[in-house]
N, C-alpha and C positions, 0 to 999 in steps of 0.2 A: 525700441530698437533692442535689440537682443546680441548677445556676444558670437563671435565666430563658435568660439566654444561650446555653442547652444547645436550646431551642425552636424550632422554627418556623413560629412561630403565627405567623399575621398577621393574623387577624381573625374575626369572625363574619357566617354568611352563610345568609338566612333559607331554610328549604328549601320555603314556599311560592313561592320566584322569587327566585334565584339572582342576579338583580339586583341585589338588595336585599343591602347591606353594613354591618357595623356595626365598628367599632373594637375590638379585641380588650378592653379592660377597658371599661366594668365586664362581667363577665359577663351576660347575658342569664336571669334567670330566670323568668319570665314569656313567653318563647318572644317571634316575632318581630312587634311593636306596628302596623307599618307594612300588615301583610299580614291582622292578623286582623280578625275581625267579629263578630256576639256571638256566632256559635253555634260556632267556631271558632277556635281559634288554632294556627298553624302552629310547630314549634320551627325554634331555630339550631344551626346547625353551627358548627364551627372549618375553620377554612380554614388552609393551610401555604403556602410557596415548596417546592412538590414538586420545581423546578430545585436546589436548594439541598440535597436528601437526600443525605448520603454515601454513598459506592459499596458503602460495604462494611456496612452497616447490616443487612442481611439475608445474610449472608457467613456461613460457619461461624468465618472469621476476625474475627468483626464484632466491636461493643463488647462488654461480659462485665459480669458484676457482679449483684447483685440486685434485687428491685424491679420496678419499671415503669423505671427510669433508664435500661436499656440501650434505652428506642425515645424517649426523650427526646425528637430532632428531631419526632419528630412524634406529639406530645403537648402539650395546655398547658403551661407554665412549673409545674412538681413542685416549688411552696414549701414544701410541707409535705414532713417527713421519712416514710419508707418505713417497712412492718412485714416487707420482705423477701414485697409480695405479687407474685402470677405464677409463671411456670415448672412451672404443676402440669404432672403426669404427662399425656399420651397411653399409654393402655393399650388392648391389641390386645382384641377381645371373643371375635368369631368369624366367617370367612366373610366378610371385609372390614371389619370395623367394628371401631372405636376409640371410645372412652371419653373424653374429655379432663374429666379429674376433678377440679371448683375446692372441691372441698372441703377439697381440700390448703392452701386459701390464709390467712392469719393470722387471720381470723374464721370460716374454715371455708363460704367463701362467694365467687359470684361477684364481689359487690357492694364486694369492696376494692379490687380495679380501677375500679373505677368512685369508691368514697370518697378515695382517692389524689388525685383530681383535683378532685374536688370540695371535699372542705376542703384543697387546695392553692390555690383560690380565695378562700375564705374568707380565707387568711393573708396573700394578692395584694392583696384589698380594705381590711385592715385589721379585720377583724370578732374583736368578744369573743368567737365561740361561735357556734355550730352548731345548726341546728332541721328536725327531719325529722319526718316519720307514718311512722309503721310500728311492724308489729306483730313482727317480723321478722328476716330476714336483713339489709335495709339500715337498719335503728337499731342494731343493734350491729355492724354496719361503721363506722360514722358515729360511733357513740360510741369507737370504739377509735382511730380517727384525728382524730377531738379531742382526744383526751386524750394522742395522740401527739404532736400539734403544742399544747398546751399553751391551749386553749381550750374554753367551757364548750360542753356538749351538752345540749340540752333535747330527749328519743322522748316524741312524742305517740300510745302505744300505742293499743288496743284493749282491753276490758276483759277480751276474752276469748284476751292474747295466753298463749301456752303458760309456763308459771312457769319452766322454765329458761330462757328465752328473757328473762325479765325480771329474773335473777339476772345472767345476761351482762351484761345492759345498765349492774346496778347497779355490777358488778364492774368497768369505768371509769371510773365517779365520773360518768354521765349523771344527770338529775333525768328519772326517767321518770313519766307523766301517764296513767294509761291515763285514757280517755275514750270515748263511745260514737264508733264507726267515721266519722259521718256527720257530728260535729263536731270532727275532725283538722285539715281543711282550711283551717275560717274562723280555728280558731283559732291554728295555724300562720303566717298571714299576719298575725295582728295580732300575733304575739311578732315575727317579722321588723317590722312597722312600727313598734313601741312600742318595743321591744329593743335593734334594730339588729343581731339574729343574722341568720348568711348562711342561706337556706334551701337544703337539698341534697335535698328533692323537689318532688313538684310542687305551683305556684300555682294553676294552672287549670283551667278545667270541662273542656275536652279536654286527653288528655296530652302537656305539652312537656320539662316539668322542668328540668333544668339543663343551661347547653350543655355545659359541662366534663366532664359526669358518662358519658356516651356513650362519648366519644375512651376512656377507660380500657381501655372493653373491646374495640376494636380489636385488643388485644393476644393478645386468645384465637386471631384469624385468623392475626397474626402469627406466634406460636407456632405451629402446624397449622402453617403453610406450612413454615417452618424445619425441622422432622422432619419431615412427611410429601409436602410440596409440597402442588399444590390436589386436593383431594378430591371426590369425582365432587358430593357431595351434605351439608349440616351441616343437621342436626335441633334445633332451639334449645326448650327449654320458656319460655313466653312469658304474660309478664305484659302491661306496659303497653309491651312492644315494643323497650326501650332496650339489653339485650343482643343482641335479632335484630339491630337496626339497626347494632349496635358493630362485628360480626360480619363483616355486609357491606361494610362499608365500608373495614373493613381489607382482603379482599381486593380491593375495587374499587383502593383505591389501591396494592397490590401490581400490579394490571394495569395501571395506570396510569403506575407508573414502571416497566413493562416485562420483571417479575422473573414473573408470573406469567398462565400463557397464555392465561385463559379466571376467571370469578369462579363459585367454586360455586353449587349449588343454593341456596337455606337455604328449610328447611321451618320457620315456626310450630308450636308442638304448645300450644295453649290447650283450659281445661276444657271439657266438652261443656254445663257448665251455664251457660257464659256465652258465651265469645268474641268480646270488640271488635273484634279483628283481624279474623277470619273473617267478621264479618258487614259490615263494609265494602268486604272486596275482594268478599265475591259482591255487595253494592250498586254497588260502584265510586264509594264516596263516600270522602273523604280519613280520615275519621275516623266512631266511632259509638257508644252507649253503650247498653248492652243489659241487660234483664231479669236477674241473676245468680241460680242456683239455689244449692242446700247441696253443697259439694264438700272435701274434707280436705285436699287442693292448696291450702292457704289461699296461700300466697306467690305464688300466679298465678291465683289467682280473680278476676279484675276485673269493674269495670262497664263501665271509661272506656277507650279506648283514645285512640291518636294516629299523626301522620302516616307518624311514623319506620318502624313497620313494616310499614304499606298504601305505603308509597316500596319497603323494601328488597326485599318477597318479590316482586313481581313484574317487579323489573329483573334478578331471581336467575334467572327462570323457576321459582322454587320454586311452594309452595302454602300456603295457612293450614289447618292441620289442626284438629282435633278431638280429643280423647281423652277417653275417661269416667275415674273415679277408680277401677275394676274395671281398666281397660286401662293407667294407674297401679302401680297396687297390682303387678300378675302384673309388671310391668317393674322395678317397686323389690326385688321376692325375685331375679327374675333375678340383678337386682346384684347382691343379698347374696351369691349362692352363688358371685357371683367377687369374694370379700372386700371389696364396696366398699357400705357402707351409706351410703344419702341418703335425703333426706327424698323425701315424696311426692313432691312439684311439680317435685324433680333429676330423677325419672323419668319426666317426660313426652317428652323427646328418644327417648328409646330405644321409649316407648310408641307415639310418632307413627308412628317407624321400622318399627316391629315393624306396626302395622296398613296403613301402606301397601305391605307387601308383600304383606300377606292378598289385599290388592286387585288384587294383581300389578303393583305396581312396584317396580321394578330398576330398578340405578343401575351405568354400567360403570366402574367405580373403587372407591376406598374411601371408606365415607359413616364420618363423624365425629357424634355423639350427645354433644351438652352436657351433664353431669351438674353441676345447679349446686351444692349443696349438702349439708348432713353432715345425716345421718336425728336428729341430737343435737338439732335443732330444730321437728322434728313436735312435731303438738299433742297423739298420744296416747305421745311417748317417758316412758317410764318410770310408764304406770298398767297395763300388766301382768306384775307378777312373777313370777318362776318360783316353781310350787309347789314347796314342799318336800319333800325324802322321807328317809326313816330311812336312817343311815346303816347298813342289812344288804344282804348281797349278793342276796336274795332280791325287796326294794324295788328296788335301784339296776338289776337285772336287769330284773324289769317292765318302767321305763319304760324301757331301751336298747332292748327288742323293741318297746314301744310306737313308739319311733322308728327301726322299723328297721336296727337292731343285733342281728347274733347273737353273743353273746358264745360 
């Protein structure tokens, strides 16, 4: 855990008009009040003294150690204590392209970067305890870095969230609630207002969520940069936008203190049966909430989107992509077959990847592909088990030819 002192926070600053300044506590979770209207709300950013960054912060010489701690200056104030998240691997695939695999990370997910900072708030404000929705990757981030920092977690699931997924959850000592999908939100906000828990998603009809929660994953850019430098092009699978937006922004501010020459592409890769992202930037509206079909990418199925990723992809020059749960599925056995199992929705980076070249685009450099997550959280992991066979070599023979094996 690292001191406030270690920060360079200076405040928060609305990203519908930059003007607009708020005092770095209390956090913003409701995004920023001054800008919205009913059918909109804008989120906040955190803002630093970027004059103030150490020279040697992105150095091979730079700080060391675990955690999110070593980008500390430019991060919130890390009250809560670490689970040793970050530093996953960058792994090469083939033909320019890397992997950067957060499945490595103490939840097995990209989302401890992001709960780091978020119940790091919570401990800043004073709050008993912790209240998220999700059916997911971020409740049991959220429940593990509560019960790090020694405060209670109430996941207001889904009834139909996957049973190991709600084993995890209990296995922190969280009180999880599943509940139908569409009653998470109202009741979420009345545990924060009756409670006094800190909420670490989101309050609102469009998405803002937390400001804290974003800056964590800056650190995936930073990372990339530090082993690979900037990469022609980053592939992100995209939920409500808060990883793309993390993304970008860490390399904005890597060009911005002068260490890096140009800020990659980043491409969206959201469901073909939904996509808020996508259908805002072809509207050219801030934000937009669309019709959602049946997709197995439940972790980035959405309705609702928000500002942060209709801001990042087009200041990237990237694109908001599409991908079916078919263009999915072929990109998650990919994985498998270079040992790295992730859920559906980790495979929409490489899927995006994979079909905008069908389309004939190239990228001259090396493109980077988010894999967020461990396949240990799919919703069909472990309902089909391998048949059994007799232990004779006349059985065990069979099916090696069945699987192509000559013995």
């Amino acid at each position: 855990m690292t001191s406030a002192q270690d920060s360079l926070a200076t405040g928060q600053r609305s990203l519908g008009d930059a003007s607009v300044r708020y005092p770095l506590w209390p956090p913003l979770t409701r995004g920023c009040p001054r800008t919205a209207t009913p059918e909109l709300t804008y989120p906040v950013e955190v803002d630093y003294a970027y004059d103030d960054v150490p020279a040697g912060l992105f150095g091979r010489t730079g700080p060391t150690g675990g955690g999110l701690d070593r980008w500390a200056p430019l991060l919130p104030p890390l009250a809560a204590p670490g689970l040793g998240e970050g530093g996953t691997p960058l792994l090469a695939l083939d033909d320019g392209v890397f992997i950067k695999d957060e499945s490595r990370n103490p939840t097995w997910s990209h989302k401890d970067r992001l709960n780091r900072c978020t119940v790091s708030a919570a401990v800043g404000v004073g709050a008993e305890g912790v209240v998220v929705a999700s059916s997911g990757n971020h409740g049991a981030s959220a429940a593990a870095y509560a019960a790090r920092a020694g405060l209670r977690c109430v996941v207001l699931a889904s009834a139909g969230a996957p049973p190991a997924v709600i084993s995890f959850l209990r296995a922190y000592g969280a009180v999880v609630l599943p509940v139908p999908a569409d009653a998470r939100w109202p009741l979420m906000r009345r545990i924060v207002d009756r409670c006094g828990f800190h909420p670490v998603s989101n309050l609102t009809e469009t998405h803002t969520s937390h400001a804290f929660g974003p800056e964590g994953y800056k650190t995936v850019a930073y990372e990339i940069f530090t082993e690979l430098g900037v990469p022609a092009a980053v592939f992100v699978p995209t939920g409500y936008g808060e990883l793309l937006f993390g993304v970008w922004k860490g390399f904005a501010e890597l060009h911005r203190l002068g260490l890096a020459p140009h800020i990659p592409r980043i491409f969206s890769c959201e469901p073909s049966v939904g996509g808020p992202l996508a259908a805002a930037v072809r509207a050219g509206r801030p934000a937009a909430t669309v019709a959602v079909g049946r997709s197995k990418a439940y972790g980035i199925d959405c309705a609702v989107g928000g500002y942060r990723g209709v801001l990042a992809v087009p200041r990237s020059r990237g694109e908001a992509l599409l991908v079916t749960d078919e263009d999915m599925t072929t990109a998650q056995a990919e994985l498998g077959r270079q040992g790295l199992w992730v859920e559906l929705s980790a495979a929409a980076g490489l899927a995006g990847l994979r079909g905008h070249r069908r389309r004939g685009g190239d990228f001259d450099g090396p493109v980077v592909c988010v894999s967020t997550s461990s396949g240990f959280k799919d919703i069909d992991t472990g309902t089909h088990p391998a048949e059994p066979v007799e232990p004779v070599w006349e059985q065990v023979e069979r099916r090696l030819r069945a699987a192509g094996i000559t013995a």
